[in-house]
C-alpha positions as CSV (number, residue, x, y, z in Angstrom):
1,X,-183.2,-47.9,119.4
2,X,-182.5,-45.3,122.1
3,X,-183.3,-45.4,125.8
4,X,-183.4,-42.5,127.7
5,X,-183.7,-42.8,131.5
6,X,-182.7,-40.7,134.7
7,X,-185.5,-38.5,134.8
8,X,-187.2,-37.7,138.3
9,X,-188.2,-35.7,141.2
10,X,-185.6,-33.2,142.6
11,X,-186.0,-29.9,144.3
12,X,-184.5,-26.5,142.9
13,X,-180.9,-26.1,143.2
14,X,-180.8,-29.9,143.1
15,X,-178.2,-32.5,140.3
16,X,-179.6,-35.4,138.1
17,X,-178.1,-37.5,135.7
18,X,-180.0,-38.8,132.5
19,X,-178.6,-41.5,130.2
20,X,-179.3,-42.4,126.6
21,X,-178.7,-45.9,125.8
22,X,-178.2,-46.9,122.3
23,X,-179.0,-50.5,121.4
24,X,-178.1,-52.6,117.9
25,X,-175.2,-50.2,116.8
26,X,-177.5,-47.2,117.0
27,X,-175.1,-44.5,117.9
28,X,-172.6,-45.9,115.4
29,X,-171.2,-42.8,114.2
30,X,-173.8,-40.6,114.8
31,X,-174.1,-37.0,116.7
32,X,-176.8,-37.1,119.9
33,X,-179.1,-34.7,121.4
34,X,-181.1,-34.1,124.1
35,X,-184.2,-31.9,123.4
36,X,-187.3,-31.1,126.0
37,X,-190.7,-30.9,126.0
38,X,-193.1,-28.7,128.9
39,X,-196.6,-29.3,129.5
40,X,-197.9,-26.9,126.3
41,X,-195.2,-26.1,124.7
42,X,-193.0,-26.8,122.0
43,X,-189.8,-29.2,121.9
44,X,-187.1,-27.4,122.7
45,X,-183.3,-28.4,121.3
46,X,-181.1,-28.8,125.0
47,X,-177.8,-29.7,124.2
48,X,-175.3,-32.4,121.5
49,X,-172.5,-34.0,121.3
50,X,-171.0,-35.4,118.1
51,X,-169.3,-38.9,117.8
52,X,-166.2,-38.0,119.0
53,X,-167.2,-35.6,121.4
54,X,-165.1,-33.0,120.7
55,X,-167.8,-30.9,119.3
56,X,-170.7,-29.8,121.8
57,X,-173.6,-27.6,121.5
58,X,-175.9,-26.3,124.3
59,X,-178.9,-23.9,124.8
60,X,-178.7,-20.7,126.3
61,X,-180.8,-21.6,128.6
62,X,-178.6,-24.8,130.4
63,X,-175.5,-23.2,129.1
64,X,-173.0,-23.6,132.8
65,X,-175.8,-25.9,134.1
66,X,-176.1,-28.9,131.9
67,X,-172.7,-31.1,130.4
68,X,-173.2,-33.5,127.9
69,X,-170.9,-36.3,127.5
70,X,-170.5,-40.0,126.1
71,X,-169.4,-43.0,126.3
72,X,-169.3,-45.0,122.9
73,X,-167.9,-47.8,124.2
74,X,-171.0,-48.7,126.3
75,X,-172.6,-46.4,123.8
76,X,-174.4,-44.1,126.3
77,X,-174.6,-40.4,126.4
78,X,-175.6,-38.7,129.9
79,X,-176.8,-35.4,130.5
80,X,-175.2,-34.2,133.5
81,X,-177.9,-31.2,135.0
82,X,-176.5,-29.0,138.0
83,X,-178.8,-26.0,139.3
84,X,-181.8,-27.0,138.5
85,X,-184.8,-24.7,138.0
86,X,-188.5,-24.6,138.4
87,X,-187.9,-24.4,134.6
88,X,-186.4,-27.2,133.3
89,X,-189.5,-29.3,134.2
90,X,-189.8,-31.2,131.0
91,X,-189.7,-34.6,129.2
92,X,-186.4,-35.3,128.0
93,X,-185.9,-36.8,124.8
94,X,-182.7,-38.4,123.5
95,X,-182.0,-38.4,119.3
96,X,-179.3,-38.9,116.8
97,X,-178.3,-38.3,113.3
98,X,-175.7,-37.4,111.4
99,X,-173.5,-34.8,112.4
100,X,-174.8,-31.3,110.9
101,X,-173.1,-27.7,112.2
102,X,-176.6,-26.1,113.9
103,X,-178.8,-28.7,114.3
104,X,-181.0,-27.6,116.8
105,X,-184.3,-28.6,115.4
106,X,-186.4,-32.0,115.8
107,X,-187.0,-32.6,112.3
108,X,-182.9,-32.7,112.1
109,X,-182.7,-35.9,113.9
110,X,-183.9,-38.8,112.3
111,X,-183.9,-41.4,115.8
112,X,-185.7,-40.7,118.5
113,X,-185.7,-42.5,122.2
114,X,-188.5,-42.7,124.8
115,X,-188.7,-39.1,127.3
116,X,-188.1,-39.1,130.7
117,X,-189.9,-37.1,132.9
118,X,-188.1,-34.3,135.3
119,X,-189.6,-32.7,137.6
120,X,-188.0,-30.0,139.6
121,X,-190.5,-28.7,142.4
122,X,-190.2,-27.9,146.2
């Protein structure tokens, strides 16, 4: 099971912090993603982080913005988002798999968590 939580109000220009929480040895070896969702559009592939963390990957869009890390000892990976825009207004959605180089589409994770909602707005 994954939790996802963080998500929020906060006006452009503005930091939030989500987490991922993995429960019942979910993240056990396993890469982690965040992925997004706007009203109307498609999912959208964010940022990951393999098991080690050494490896990350992040969209263009978030790229010197956004900084995924973890913590597999608590097995929690956060989302770090500075900057925010008008246009990161999504759900945020947490997932894992198995690492795979380029796995930037849904349908490469196999375990998804609950979204949280931001909301970035004046």
């Amino acid at each position: 099971q994954l939790q996802a939580s963080g998500g929020g109000l906060v006006q452009p220009g503005g930091s939030l912090r989500l987490a991922c929480a993995g429960s019942g040895g979910t993240f056990s070896g396993l890469a982690v993603a965040w992925f997004r969702q706007a009203p109307g559009k498609e999912r959208e592939f964010v940022t990951s982080i393999s098991w080690g963390g050494t490896i990350t990957d992040y969209a263009d869009s978030v790229k010197g913005r956004f900084t995924i890390s973890r913590d597999n000892a608590k097995a929690t990976v956060y989302l770090q988002m500075n900057s925010l825009k008008p246009e990161d207004t999504a759900v945020y959605y947490c997932a894992a798999a198995y690492y795979r180089n380029n796995a930037v589409q849904p349908s490469d994770y196999d375990i998804w968590g609950q979204g949280t909602l931001v909301t970035v707005s004046s």
